[in-house]
N, C-alpha and C positions, 0 to 999 in steps of 0.2 A: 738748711740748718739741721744739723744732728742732733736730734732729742733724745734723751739717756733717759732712763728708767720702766717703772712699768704702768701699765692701767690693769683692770677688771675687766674681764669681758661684759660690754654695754656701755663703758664708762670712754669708748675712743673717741667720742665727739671733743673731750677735755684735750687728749692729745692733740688733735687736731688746731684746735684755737689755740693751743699754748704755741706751736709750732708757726701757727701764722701770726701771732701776735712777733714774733723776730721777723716773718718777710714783711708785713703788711705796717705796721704800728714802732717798729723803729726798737723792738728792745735788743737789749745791749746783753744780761746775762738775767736770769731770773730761774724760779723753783716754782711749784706747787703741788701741795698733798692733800689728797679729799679720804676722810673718813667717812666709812655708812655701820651704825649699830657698832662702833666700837673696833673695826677693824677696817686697816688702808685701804683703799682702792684705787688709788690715783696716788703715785711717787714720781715726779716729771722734773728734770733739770734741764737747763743746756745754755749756752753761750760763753761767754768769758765771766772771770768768778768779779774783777775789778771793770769797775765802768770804764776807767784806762787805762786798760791793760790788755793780752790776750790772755793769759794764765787759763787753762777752762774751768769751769763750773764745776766742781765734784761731788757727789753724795755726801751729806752733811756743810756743804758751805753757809756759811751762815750770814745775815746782814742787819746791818740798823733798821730798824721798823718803824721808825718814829711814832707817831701817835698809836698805834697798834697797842704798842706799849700799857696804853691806857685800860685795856681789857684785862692783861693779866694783874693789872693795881687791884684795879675793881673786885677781881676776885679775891683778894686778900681781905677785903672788910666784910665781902658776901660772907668767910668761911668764918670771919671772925662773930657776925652774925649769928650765925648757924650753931656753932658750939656756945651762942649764949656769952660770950665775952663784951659783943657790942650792939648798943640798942642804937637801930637806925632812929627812930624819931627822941633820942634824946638831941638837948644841945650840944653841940661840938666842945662848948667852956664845959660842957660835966668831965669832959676828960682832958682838954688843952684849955687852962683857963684862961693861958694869954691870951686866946683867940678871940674873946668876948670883947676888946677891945674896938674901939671906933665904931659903934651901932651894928656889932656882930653878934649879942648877945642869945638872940633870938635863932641865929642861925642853928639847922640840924644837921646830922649828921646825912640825914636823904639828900638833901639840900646841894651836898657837895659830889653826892656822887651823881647826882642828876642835873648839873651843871646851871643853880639855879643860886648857889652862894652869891652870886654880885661881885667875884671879885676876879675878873676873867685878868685884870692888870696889877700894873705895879706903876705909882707913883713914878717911882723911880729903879727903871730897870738894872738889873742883875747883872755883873758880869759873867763872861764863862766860867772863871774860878769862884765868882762867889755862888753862881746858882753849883756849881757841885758840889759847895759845903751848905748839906741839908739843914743843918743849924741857922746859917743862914736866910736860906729859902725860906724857913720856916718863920723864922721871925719876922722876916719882910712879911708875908703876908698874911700873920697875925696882927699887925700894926694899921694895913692897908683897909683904906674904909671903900665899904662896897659903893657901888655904881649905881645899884637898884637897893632897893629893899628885897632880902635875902628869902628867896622861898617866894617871891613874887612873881619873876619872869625868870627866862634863862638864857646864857649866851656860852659859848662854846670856852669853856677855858682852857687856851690852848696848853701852859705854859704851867701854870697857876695850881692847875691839878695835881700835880706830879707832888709838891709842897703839900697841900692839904690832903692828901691818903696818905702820904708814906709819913706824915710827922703824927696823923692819926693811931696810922698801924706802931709804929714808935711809942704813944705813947699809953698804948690796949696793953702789949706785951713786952714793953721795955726792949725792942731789938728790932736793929735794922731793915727798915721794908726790904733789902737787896736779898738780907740773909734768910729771910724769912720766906722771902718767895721762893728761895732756893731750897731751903729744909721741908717747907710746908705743901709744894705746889709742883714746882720744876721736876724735883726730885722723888716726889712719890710717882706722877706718874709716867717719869722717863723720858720728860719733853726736853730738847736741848733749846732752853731759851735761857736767857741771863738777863739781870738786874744789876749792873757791875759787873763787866765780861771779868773774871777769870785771867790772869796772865798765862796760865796753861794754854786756854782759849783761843790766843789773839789770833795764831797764825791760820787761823779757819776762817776769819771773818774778812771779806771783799770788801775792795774801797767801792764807797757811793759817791754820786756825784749827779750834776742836774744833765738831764736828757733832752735832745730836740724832739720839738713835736712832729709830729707826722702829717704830709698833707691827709686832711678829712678822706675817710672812707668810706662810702655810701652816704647813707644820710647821717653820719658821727657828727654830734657839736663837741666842737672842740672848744670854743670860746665863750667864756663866763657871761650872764647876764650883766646887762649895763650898771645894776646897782651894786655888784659884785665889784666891778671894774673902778667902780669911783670910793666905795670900800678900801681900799685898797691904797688907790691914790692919795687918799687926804691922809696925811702921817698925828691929825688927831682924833681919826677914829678908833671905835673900838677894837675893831679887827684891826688895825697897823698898829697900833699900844698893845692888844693880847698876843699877837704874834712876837713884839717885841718886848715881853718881859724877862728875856735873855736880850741883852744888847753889849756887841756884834753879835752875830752868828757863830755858834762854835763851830770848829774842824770837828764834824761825824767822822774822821777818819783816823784823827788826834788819841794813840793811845790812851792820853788820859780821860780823853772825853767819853771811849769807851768804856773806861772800868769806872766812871763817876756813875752815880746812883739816881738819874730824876726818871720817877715814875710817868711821868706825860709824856717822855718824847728819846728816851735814847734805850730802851730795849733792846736787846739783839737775839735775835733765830735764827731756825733755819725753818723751811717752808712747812715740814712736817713737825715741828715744836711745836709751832703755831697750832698745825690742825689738831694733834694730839692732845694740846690743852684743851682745845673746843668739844676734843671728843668725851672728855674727861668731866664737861661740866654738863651733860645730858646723858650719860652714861657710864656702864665698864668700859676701861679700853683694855681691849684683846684679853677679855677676861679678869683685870684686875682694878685696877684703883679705878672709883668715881668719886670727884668732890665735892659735886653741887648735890644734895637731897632736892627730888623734885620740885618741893616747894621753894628751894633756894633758886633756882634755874626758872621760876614763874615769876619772883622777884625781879629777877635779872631782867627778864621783857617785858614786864608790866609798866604799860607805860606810864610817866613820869613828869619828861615836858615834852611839849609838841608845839608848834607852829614857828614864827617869823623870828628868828634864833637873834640875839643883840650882838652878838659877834660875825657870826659866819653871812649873817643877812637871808640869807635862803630859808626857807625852812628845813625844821632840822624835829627829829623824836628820838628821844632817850628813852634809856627804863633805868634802873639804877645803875650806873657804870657804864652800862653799853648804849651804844646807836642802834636802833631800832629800823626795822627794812622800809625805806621811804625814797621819793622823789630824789633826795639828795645822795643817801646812802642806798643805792637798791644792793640787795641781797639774794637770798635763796626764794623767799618767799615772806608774806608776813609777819610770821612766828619765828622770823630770824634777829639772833642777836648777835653783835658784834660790834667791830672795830676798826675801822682804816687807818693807815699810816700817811700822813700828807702825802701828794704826789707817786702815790706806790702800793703798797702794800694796802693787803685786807687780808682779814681772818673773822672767821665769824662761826655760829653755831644753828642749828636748823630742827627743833626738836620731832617735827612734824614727820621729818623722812629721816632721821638718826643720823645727818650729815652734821660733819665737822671740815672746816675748809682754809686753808691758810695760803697765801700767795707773798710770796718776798722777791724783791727786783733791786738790781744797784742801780737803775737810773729814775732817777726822781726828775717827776713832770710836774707843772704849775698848777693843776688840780688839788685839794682838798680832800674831798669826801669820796669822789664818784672816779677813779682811773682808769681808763679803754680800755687798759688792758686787761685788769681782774675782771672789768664786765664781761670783757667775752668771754672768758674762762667760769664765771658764772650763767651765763646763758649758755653756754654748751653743757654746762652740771644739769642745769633746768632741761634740756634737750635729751642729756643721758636718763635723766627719770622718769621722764614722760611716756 
């Protein structure tokens, strides 16, 4: 396998994994970019740019991220935070009154970003055209009465989230969570990620598609714990209803699904958008814009919820907006915050060694939180520092 781009000198254990992650682990095309202190050190491509396809991979290809997604929303309420526009512990009805509805009155604003609202479902799920009109979304699941009492426990909303941030940020500053990420976030610090690709965009972005697993390598599990597996199976639990509050599955490959706007799960970058942003909220990057104040970046990984998650069933630790470095999501290290993208993708921040770290792949595996193949490329970053 031909691996395009460059490392730092110290940083080729990254090369390495990324390269054996295509002989050993089955991938198909993938990227990743690692920042330290605000400048790249790891720029790595290579395979084919579509899961079926041969086309190759080229500097700047870019992919759906799915839940990844979820970190750059997060950072729009952090910022709106920050400048004083939005108080986390008010109620959600002080700014979206509809939402007070159905014993939601109580809920906060922490509440949602720490995945602790009770409303990981939908009654009654969303089509693909309706979950892209955020009017919509947004009404369904202001309507929708929570599962728990709001601020009580937590369970992963997979779906659900996307709706309750971006109709928040909507309605702090009167304008589109898409467009706002793009004037506020994207665009100051020169990340190429999108919130509603762009039709200029489109022809950069690889088709995704689901991947075979790889026989086990060494000691790898590959296979979900037993309560995980029955999760799943019964189509009235809460992980098969929060998974399905899009019902069908939309085409990620569906131009329109592209330029539609749901903050939970249709994102699209390129591997260094991702890390750039991460770099961006612990730091300058390459000497210019930073958007998190350190206090806002303590927020971010302070933790939030922790233990036996009502959705994902594993245990699971947030801090506001982000996944927190645990069992289920391992990271760089403790004081790592971030984000996976179901079956793929991770991006995440490390304030402890000034790394920022983004991974994007077109083949989505039946994993969650934890993909073989970011970890290896995280255990070889761990290996590079050491």
């Amino acid at each position: 396998m031909d691996v395009n781009g460059t490392v730092a000198e110290g940083f080729e254990p990254v090369r390495e994994a990324f390269a054996a992650n295509f002989t050993l682990l089955g991938e198909r095309g993938a990227a990743v970019a690692v920042y330290r202190d605000g400048h790249r050190v790891v720029d790595l491509w290579a395979g084919a740019r579509d899961v079926d396809g041969d086309a190759p991979w080229e500097r700047g290809t870019a992919q759906v991220v799915r839940s990844a997604t979820k970190g750059v929303a997060a950072a729009a309420l952090l910022l709106l935070h920050q400048r004083g526009e939005l108080d986390l512990d008010a109620p959600v009805g002080a700014y979206w009154p509809e939402y007070k509805a159905a014993g939601k009155e109580h809920t906060r604003v922490r509440h949602l970003l720490a995945h602790r609202a009770g409303v990981p479902v939908l009654d009654r799920p969303l089509t693909p055209r309706e979950a892209a009109d955020p009017g919509l979304g947004a009404e369904a699941v202001a309507a929708q009465a929570p599962v728990w009492e709001p601020g009580t426990d937590h369970g992963y909303h997979a779906h659900t989230y996307g709706w309750l941030t971006g109709e928040l940020v909507r309605r702090v500053t009167g304008r589109p969570v898409g467009e706002w990420i793009a004037d506020e976030i994207a665009g100051p610090v020169g990340a190429d990620l999108w919130l509603g690709l762009p039709a200029p965009e489109h022809a950069r972005v690889g088709r995704v598609g689901p991947l075979a697993a790889p026989e086990a390598v060494g000691g790898l599990r590959t296979r979900p714990k037993r309560a995980v597996t029955e999760a799943w199976a019964d189509e009235n639990s809460l992980t098969r209803r929060a998974f399905a509050a899009i019902t069908p599955a939309p085409d990620e490959n569906a131009d329109a699904y592209r330029a539609a706007v749901l903050p939970a799960s249709n994102g699209i970058a390129t591997a260094d958008g991702l890390a750039r942003f991460y770099a961006s909220l612990i730091g300058e990057v390459d000497g210019g814009r930073r958007l998190f104040a350190p206090g806002t970046a303590e927020l971010a990984r302070a933790e939030e919820s922790s233990g036996p998650d009502r959705v994902l069933v594993v245990g699971t630790r947030f801090g506001l907006g982000y996944m927190l470095h645990g069992g289920a999501s391992p990271m760089l290290s403790p004081a790592s915050f971030g984000h996976p993208g179901r079956g793929g993708a991770l991006a995440f921040a490390d304030p402890g060694t000034g790394i920022a770290f983004g991974y994007v792949t077109n083949g989505f595996r039946k994993s969650v939180t934890a993909d073989p193949r970011a970890q290896a490329l995280v255990r070889a970053l761990r290996t590079a520092l050491a």
